[in-house]
C-alpha positions in Angstrom: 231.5 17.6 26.1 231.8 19.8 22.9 228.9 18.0 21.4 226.7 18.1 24.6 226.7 22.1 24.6 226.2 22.5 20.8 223.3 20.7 21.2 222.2 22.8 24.8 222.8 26.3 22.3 221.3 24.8 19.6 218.0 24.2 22.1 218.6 27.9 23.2 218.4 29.1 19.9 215.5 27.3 19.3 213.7 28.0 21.8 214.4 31.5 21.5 213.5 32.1 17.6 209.9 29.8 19.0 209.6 32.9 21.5 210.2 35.0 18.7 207.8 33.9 15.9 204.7 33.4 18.6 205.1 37.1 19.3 205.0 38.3 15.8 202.4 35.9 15.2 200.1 37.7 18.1 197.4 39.8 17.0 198.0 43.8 17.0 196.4 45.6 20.2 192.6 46.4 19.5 190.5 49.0 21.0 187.7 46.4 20.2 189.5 43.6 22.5 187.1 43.5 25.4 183.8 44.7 24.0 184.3 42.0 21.6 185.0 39.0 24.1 182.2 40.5 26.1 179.8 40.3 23.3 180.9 36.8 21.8 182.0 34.9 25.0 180.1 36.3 28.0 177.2 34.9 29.9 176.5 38.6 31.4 175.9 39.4 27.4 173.7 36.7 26.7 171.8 37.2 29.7 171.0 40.6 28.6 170.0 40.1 25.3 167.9 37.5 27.1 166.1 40.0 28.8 165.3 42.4 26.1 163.8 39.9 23.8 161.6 38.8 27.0 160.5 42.0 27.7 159.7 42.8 23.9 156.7 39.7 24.6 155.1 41.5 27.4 155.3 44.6 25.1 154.0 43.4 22.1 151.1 41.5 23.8 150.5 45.0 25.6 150.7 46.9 22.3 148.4 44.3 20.6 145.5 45.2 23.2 146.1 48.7 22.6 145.0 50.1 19.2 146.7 53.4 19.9 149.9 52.5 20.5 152.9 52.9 17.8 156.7 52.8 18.0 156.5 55.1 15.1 155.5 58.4 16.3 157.6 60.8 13.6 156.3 58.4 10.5 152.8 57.0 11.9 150.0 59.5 11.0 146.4 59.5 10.4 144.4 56.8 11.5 146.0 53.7 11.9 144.7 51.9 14.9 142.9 49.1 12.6 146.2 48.6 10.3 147.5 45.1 10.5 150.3 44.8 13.4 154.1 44.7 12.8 157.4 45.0 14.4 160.4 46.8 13.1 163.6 45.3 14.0 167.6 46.4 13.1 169.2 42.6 12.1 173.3 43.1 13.3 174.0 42.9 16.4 169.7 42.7 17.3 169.0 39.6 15.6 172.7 38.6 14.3 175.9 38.4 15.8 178.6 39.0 13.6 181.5 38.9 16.2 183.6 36.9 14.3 184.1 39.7 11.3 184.9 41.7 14.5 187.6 39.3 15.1 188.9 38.8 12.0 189.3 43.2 11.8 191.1 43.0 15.1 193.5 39.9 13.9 194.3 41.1 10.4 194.9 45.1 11.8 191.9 46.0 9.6 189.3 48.5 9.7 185.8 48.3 8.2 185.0 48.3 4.4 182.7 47.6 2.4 184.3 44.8 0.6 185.0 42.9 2.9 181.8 43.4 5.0 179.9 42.1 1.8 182.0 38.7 1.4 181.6 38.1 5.4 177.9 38.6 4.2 178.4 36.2 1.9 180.0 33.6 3.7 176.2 33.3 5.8 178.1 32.5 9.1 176.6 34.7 11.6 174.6 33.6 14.3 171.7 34.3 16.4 171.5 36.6 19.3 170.3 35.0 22.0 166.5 35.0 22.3 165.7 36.5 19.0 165.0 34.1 16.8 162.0 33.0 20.0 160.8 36.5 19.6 160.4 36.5 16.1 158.7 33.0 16.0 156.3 34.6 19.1 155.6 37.8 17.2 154.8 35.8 13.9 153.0 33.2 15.7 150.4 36.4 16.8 150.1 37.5 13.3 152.2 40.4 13.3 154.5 40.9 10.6 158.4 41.6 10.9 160.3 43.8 8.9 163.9 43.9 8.9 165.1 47.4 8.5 169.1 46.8 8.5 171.8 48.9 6.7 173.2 45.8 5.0 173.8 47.0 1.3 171.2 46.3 -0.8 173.5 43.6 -2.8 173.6 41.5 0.3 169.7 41.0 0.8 169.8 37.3 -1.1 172.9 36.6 1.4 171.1 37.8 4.2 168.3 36.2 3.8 169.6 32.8 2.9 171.5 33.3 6.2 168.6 34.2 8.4 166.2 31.7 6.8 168.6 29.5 8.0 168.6 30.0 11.2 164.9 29.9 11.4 163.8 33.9 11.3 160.0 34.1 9.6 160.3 35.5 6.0 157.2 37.1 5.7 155.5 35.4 3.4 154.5 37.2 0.3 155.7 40.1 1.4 159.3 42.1 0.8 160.5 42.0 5.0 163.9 42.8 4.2 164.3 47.0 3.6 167.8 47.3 2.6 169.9 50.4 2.7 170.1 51.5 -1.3 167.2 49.6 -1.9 165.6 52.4 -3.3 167.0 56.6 -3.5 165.7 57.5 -0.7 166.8 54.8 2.1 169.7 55.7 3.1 172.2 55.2 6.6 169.0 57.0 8.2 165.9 54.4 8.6 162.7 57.4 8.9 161.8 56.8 5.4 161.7 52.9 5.5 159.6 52.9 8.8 157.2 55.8 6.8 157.2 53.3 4.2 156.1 50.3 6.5 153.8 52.7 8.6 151.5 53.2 5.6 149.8 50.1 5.4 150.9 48.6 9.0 150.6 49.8 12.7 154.1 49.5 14.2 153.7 48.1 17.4 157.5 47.9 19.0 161.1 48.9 17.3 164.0 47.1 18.7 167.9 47.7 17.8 171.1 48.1 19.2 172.3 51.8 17.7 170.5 54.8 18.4 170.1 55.3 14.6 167.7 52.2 14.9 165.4 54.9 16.3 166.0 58.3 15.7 167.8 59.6 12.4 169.7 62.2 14.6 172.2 59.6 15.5 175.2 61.3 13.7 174.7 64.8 15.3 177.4 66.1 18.0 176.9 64.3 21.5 175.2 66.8 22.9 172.3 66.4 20.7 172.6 63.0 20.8 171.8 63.4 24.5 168.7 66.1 23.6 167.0 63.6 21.1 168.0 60.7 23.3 165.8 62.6 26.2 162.9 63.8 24.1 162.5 59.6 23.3 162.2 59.0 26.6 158.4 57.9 27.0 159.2 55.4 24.9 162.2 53.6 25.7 161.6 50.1 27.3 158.3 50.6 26.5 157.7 51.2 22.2 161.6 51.2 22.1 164.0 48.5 23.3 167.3 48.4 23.0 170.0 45.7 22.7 173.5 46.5 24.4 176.2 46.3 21.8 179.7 47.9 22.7 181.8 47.1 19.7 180.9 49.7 17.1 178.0 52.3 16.3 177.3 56.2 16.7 178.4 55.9 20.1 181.7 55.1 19.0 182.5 57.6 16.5 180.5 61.1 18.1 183.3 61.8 20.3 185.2 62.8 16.8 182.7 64.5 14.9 181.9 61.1 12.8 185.1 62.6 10.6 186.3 59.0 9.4 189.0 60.8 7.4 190.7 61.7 11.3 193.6 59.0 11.8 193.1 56.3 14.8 195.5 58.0 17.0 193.0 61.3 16.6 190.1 59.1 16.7 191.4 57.7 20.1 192.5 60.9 21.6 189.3 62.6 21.0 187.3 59.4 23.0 190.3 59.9 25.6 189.6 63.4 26.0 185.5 63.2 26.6 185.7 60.6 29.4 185.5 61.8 32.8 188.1 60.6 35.3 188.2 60.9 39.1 191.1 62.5 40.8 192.6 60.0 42.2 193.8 59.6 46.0 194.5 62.9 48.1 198.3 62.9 48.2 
C-alpha cells in the first residue's frame, strides 16, 4: 500500500514538473503573433498577394502600350517615352517571405539587428511570395528589365542573389539588377536616388512593394504627413503603384512613436495604444 502511493506521488510530481518545463519552454507573448501566422499560414494572405501580382500583368501590358506612362514621376524627367521598359520592385516581403526570421525574433524574445538579419540572409531560406516569381518571369518574358531596389545591406547582395536565383527570379543579364542600400553614398533607407539612377537610361513602367517607403521617401515623417503624401499619390495607386499587404513590420509600425527606436517597448506599445480609435461600447 505504502509502495502503491509512492509511486501515485511520484507520477504527481512528474507530471507536475512536465507542466512546469512546457510552460517555460513556451515562447514569450509577441505583438507580432497574429500578423505573422497571417502572413506565413493564411490562404486569405496568399490570395492577396495573388491578386496584386495579377493585377501588375494587366498594368504592365497597359503601361507597355502607353509611352507616357511612368511609376517614377519625382525621378523620371525629360523625354523618356522611347527608353527601354522596366519595373522597380522592393524584394522582402514583395518578392520574399522571410516569416521565419519573424519567428525566430518572436521565439528567442529578440528584436531586429543587423547581425542577425545578415546571417538569416545568409542562410538563403526565404521563399517566394506567392505569384511573384510568375510576374517576374511575365515581365522578363516582354522584355522589360527588373530591378530590385531592397534595403538589404549591401554585404548581403551575393546572398541575396544566390537565394533569389534559386528560386527562379530573372537576373538581368549583363546588367547590375540588384541596388542595395550602401551600395553607393547616396542610397540610403530612402529609395528616390536609386529609382533616379534607374530612370536615366530606363522608362519605369510599374513600382510594386509592401512599405510606403517603396514609393515615397516621406515614409518616416509623423502620421499625419504620412497621410498628406499618401493622398497626393493617389492617381497612381493600383494603377503605376501596387502594393503588397504586409502587417508584421514597416513605417506603419513605428509612426505612431515618432520612429524613436531608443523609446522602450512598453512606450513603443503605449503610443500605438493610444492612436487607435475605439468605440464606446454598449449604452449602460
Amino acid at each position: 500500500m505504502r509502495m502503491h502511493k509512492t509511486l501515485i506521488l511520484g507520477l504527481l510530481l512528474a507530471s507536475l514538473t512536465g507542466g512546469t518545463i512546457r510552460a517555460q519552454d513556451a515562447p514569450p507573448a509577441s505583438d507580432m503573433l497574429l500578423a505573422t501566422l497571417w502572413t506565413q499560414r493564411a490562404v486569405e494572405y496568399k490570395a492577396n498577394a495573388l491578386t496584386v501580382f495579377a493585377l501588375a500583368r494587366i498594368r504592365l501590358d497597359e503601361a507597355l502600350a502607353d509611352k507616357g506612362w511612368t511609376a517614377a514621376p519625382a525621378e523620371q524627367t525629360g523625354d523618356f517615352r522611347n527608353l527601354p521598359s522596366a519595373v522597380v520592385l522592393d524584394v522582402d516581403e514583395t518578392l520574399l517571405d522571410n516569416s521565419k526570421y519573424q519567428v525566430w525574433m518572436m521565439r528567442a524574445n529578440q528584436s531586429f539587428s543587423t547581425k542577425t538579419w545578415n546571417q538569416f540572409c545568409a542562410a538563403q531560406v526565404s521563399t517566394a511570395i506567392p505569384g511573384a516569381i510568375e510576374f517576374a518571369k511575365y515581365a522578363d518574358s516582354k522584355g522589360v528589365k527588373i530591378f530590385y531596389v531592397t534595403n538589404r545591406g549591401a554585404e548581403t547582395e551575393k546572398d541575396t542573389r544566390e537565394n533569389m536565383q534559386k528560386l527562379g527570379f530573372p537576373m538581368g543579364g549583363n546588367v547590375d539588377t540588384f541596388l542595395m542600400q550602401g551600395e553607393k553614398p547616396d542610397w540610403t533607407g530612402a529609395k528616390s536616388t536609386r529609382r533616379a539612377a534607374i530612370t536615366k537610361d530606363y522608362r519605369v513602367l510599374l513600382n510594386i512593394g509592401d512599405n510606403f517607403g517603396d514609393f515615397d521617401d516621406r515614409y518616416r515623417t509623423s502620421e499625419a504627413d504620412r497621410v498628406k503624401a499618401f493622398e497626393a499619390g493617389m492617381p497612381y495607386w493600383g494603377k503605376q503603384w501596387l502594393m503588397l499587404a504586409n502587417p508584421t513590420y514597416g513605417s506603419f509600425d513605428t509612426a505612431p512613436f515618432g520612429h524613436d527606436f531608443k523609446k522602450s517597448r512598453d512606450e513603443q506599445r503605449k503610443a500605438k495604444w493610444d492612436v487607435l480609435e475605439a468605440w464606446s461600447g454598449p449604452a449602460p
